[in-house]
C-alpha positions as CSV (number, residue, x, y, z in Angstrom):
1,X,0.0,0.0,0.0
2,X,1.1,3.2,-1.4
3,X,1.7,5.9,1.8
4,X,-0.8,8.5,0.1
5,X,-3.3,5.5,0.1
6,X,-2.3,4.6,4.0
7,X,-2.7,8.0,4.6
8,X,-6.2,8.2,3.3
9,X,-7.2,5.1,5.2
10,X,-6.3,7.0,8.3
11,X,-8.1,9.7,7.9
12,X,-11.2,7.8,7.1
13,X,-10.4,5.6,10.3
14,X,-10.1,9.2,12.0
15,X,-13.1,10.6,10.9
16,X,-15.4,7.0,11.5
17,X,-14.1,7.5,15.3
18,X,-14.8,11.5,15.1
19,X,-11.2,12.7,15.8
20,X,-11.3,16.3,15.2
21,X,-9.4,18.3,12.4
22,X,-6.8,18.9,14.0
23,X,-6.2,15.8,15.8
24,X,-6.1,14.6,12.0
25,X,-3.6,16.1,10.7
26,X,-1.0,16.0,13.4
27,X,-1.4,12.4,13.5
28,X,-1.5,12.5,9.5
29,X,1.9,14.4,9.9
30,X,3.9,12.4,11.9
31,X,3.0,9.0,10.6
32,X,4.5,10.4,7.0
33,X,7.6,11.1,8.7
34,X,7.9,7.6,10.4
35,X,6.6,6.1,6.8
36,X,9.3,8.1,5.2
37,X,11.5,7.3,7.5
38,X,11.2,3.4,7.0
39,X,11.6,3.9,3.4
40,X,15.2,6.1,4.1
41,X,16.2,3.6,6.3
42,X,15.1,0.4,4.6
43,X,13.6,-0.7,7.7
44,X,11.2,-3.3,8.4
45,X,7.7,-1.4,10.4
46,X,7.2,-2.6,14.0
47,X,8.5,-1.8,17.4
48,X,12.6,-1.8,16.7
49,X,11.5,0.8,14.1
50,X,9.1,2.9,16.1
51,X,11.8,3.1,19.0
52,X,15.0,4.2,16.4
53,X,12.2,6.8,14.9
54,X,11.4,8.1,18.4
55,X,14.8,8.5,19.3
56,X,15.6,10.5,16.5
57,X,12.9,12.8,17.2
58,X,14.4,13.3,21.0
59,X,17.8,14.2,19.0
60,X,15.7,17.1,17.8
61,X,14.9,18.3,21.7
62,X,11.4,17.7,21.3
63,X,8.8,18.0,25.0
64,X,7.2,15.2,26.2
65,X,4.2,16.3,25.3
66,X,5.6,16.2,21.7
67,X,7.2,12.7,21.9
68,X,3.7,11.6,23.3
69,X,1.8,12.8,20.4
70,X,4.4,11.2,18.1
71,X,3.5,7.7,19.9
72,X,-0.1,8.1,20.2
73,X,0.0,8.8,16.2
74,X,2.0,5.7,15.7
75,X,-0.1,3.4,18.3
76,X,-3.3,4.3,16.3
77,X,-1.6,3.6,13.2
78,X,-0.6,0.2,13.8
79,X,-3.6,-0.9,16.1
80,X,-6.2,0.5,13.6
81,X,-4.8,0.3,10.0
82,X,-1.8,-1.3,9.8
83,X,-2.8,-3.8,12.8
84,X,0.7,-6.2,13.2
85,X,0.2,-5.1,16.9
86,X,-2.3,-4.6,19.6
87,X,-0.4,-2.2,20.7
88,X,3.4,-0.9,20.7
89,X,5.3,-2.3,23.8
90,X,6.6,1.3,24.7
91,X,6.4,3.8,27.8
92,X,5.1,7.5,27.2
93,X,7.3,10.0,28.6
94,X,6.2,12.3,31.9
95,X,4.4,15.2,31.2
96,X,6.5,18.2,31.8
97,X,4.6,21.0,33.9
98,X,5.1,24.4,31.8
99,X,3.8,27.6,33.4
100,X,1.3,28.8,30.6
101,X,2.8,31.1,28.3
102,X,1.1,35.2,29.3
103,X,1.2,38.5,28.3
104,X,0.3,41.8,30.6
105,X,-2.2,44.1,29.9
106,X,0.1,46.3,28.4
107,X,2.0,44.2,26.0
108,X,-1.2,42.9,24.5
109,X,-1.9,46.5,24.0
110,X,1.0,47.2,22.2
111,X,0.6,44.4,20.0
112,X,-2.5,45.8,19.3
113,X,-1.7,49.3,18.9
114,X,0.9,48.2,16.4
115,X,-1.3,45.9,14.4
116,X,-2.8,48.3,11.5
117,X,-4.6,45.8,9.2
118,X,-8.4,45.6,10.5
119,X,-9.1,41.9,10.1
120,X,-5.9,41.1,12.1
121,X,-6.8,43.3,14.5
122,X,-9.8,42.2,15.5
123,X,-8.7,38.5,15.3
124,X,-6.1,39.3,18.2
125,X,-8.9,41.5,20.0
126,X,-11.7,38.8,20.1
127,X,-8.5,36.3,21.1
128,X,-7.8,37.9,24.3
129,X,-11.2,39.9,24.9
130,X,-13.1,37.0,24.5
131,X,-10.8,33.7,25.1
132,X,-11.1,32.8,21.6
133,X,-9.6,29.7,20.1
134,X,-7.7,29.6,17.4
135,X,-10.3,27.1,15.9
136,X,-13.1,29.1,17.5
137,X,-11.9,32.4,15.6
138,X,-11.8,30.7,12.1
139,X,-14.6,28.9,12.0
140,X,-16.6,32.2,13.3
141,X,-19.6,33.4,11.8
142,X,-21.6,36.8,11.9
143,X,-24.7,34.9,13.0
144,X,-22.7,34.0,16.0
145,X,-21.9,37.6,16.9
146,X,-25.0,38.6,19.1
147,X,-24.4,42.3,19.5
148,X,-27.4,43.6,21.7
149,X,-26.7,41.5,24.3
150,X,-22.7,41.6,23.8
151,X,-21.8,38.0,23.8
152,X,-20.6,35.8,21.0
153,X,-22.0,32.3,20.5
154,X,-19.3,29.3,20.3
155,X,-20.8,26.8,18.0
156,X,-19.7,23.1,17.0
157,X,-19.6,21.4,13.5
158,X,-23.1,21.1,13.7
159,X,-23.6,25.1,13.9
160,X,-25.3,23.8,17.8
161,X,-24.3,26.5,20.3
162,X,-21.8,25.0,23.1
163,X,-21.0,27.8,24.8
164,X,-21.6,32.1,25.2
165,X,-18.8,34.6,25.9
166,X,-18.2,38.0,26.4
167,X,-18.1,40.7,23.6
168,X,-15.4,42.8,23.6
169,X,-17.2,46.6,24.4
170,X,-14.2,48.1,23.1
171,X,-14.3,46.3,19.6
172,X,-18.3,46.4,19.3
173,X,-18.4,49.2,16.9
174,X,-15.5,48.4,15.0
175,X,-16.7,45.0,14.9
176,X,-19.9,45.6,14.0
177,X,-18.7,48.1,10.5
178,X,-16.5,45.0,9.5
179,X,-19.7,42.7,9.5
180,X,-22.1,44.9,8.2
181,X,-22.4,44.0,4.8
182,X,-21.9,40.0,5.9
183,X,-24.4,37.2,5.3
184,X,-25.4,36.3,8.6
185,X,-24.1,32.8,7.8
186,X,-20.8,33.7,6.4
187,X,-18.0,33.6,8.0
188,X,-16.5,36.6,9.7
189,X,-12.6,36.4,8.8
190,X,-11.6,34.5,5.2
191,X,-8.2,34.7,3.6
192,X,-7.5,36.6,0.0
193,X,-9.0,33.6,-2.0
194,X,-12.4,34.4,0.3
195,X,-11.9,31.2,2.2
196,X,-11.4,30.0,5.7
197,X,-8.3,31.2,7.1
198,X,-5.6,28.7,8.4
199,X,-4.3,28.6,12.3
200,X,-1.2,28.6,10.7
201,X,-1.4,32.1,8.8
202,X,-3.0,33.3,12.2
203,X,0.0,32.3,14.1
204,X,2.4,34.2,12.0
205,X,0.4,36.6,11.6
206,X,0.3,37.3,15.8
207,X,4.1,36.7,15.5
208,X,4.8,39.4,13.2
209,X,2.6,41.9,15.4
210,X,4.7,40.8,18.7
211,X,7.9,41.6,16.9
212,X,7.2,45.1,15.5
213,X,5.9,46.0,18.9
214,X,9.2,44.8,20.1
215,X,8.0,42.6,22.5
216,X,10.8,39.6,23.2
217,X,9.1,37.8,25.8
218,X,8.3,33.9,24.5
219,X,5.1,33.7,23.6
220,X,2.3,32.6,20.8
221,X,-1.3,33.0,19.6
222,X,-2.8,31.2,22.2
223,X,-1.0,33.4,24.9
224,X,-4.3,35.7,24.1
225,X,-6.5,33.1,25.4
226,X,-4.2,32.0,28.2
227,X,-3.8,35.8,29.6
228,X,-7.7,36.2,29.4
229,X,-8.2,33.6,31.5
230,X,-5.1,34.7,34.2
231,X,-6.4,38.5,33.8
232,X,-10.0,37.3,34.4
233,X,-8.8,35.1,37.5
234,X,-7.0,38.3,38.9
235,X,-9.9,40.4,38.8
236,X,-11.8,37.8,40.8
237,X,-13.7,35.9,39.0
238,X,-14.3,32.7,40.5
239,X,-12.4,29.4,38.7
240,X,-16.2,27.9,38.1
241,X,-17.7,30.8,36.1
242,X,-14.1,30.8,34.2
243,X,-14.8,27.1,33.2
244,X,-17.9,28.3,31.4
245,X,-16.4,31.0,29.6
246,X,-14.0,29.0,28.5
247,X,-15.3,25.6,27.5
248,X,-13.5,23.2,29.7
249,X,-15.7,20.1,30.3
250,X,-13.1,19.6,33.1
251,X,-12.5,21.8,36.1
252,X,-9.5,20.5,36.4
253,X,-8.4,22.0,33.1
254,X,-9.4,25.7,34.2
255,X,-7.3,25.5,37.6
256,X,-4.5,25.3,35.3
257,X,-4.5,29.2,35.5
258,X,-4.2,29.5,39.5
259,X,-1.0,29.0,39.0
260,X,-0.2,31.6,36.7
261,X,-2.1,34.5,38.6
262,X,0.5,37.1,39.9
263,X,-0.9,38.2,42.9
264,X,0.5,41.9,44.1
265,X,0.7,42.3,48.2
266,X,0.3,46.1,47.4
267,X,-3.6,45.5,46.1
268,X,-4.4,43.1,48.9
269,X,-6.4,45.0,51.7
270,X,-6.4,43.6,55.4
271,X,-9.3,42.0,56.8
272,X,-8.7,43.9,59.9
C-alpha cells in the first residue's frame, strides 16, 4: 500500500471515530515522517522501528508532550490500519509542567496598537477579549456575533451553540462596521482567496505583530486566550464561572490558571 493510500485510510479511520481536524492532521503528519523514515532507512515497520524513529525525534529536543503525540499517532496507526500489533510495547514519557505562556495588559496593547490591518486586529482583539480559540476564531460566523446582548455564541460542526462569551465593548463598533455588509451565515474572517483562514497564517500573523511592537518575551497565539483567562482570575472571578467561559468540560483544566495569577501584596487589603 502506497503511503498516500495509508494515509487516506487514516483519515477515514479518524473521521469514523470522530477525531477532530486537527487531531487529524497531526497524526497525519507524523505518521509520514515515520513512513518516510522506513523507506530512508530500509527498515522493516514494527516496534525496533518505532523506537529508532522516536529516538531520532528526541535528538531534535522535542517536549514530552511532543514525543507523546508522536507515539499516540504511531499506536493508532498500527492498532487501527496497519494492525501487526495490539499495541506498541513502549512507555510514554512524563508530562513536563510548563507555566502557561502570558502577556500583561500592556504588552497585548502594544501588540494591538501596532497591528494596522483591521481583520488582524480584531482577530487578536476577540482572542484575548473574548478567550477565543484559534479554531473558534476561524470557524466564526456573523450569525454568531449577538451584539445587543454583547456575547458571541461558540458553535460546533453542527452550527449547535456549546458555549456564550463575552463581547469585547471596546471592539463592538469596529466589529460591527466589519460585518455589516456580511451574510449572517458567512464567515467573519476569510483569507484573500475568500476562504477560511488557516491557524497557521493566524500564528504568524500574531508573531509578526509581537515583533514590530518589540516585544521579546516567548510567547504565541494562544497566549491571548491564556492571559484572558489569568487576567480574568486576577480580577476575581471565580475558577467555576471561568470554566464556562472557557469551554472546559473539566474543572481540572481551568485550575490550570491559578498558577499563573500574579498576585500583588500592594492591592491586597487587610481583613482587619
Amino acid at each position: 500500500m502506497t503511503t498516500k493510500n495509508i494515509l487516506k485510510k487514516i483519515k477515514q479511520k479518524m473521521l469514523g471515530k470522530k477525531y477532530s481536524e486537527k487531531t487529524i492532521t497531526t497524526y497525519s503528519f507524523y505518521i509520514k515522517k515515520y513512513l518516510d523514515f522506513l523507506k530512508t532507512k530500509k527498515l522493516t515497520d514494527g516496534t525496533k522501528s518505532v523506537e529508532k524513529f522516536l529516538n531520532l525525534q528526541k535528538e531534535k529536543n522535542i517536549s514530552n508532550q511532543t514525543y507523546n503525540l508522536i507515539l499516540n499517532a504511531l499506536n493508532f496507526f498500527y492498532t487501527n490500519v496497519h494492525t501487526i500489533v495490539d499495541k506498541l510495547e513502549i512507555k510514554y514519557r512524563k508530562k513536563t509542567k510548563q507555566r502557561l505562556q502570558t502577556l500583561t495588559n500592556q504588552q497585548i496593547k502594544k501588540i494591538l496598537d501596532n497591528t494596522k490591518n483591521t481583520k488582524h486586529y480584531l482577530i487578536f482583539a476577540l482572542s484575548y477579549g473574548a478567550g477565543l480559540r484559534l479554531n473558534e476564531i476561524t470557524k466564526l460566523r456573523a450569525k454568531d456575533l449577538d451584539f445587543k446582548n454583547n456575547v458571541i455564541k461558540i458553535c460546533n460542526k453542527q452550527s449547535r451553540q456549546v458555549r456564550t462569551t463575552v463581547l469585547p465593548e471596546s471592539i463592538k463598533n469596529k466589529l460591527e462596521e466589519y460585518v455589516f455588509d456580511k451574510r449572517v451565515s458567512s464567515l467573519v474572517f476569510i483569507n484573500s482567496y475568500e476562504k477560511k483562514m488557516s491557524e497557521r497564517s493566524l500564528q504568524q500573523a500574531f508573531t509578526l505583530a509581537r515583533m514590530r511592537a518589540k516585544i521579546n518575551k516567548k510567547s504565541s497565539f494562544q497566549s491571548l486566550r491564556h492571559s484572558f483567562a489569568t487576567h480574568l482570575l486576577e480580577s476575581g472571578l471565580s475558577t467555576k464561572s471561568l470554566q464556562q467561559v472557557l469551554g472546559h468540560k473539566n474543572i481540572r483544566s481551568t485550575q490550570i490558571y491559578q498558577k499563573n495569577i500574579n498576585t500583588n501584596i500592594v492591592n491586597i487589603k487587610s481583613p482587619l
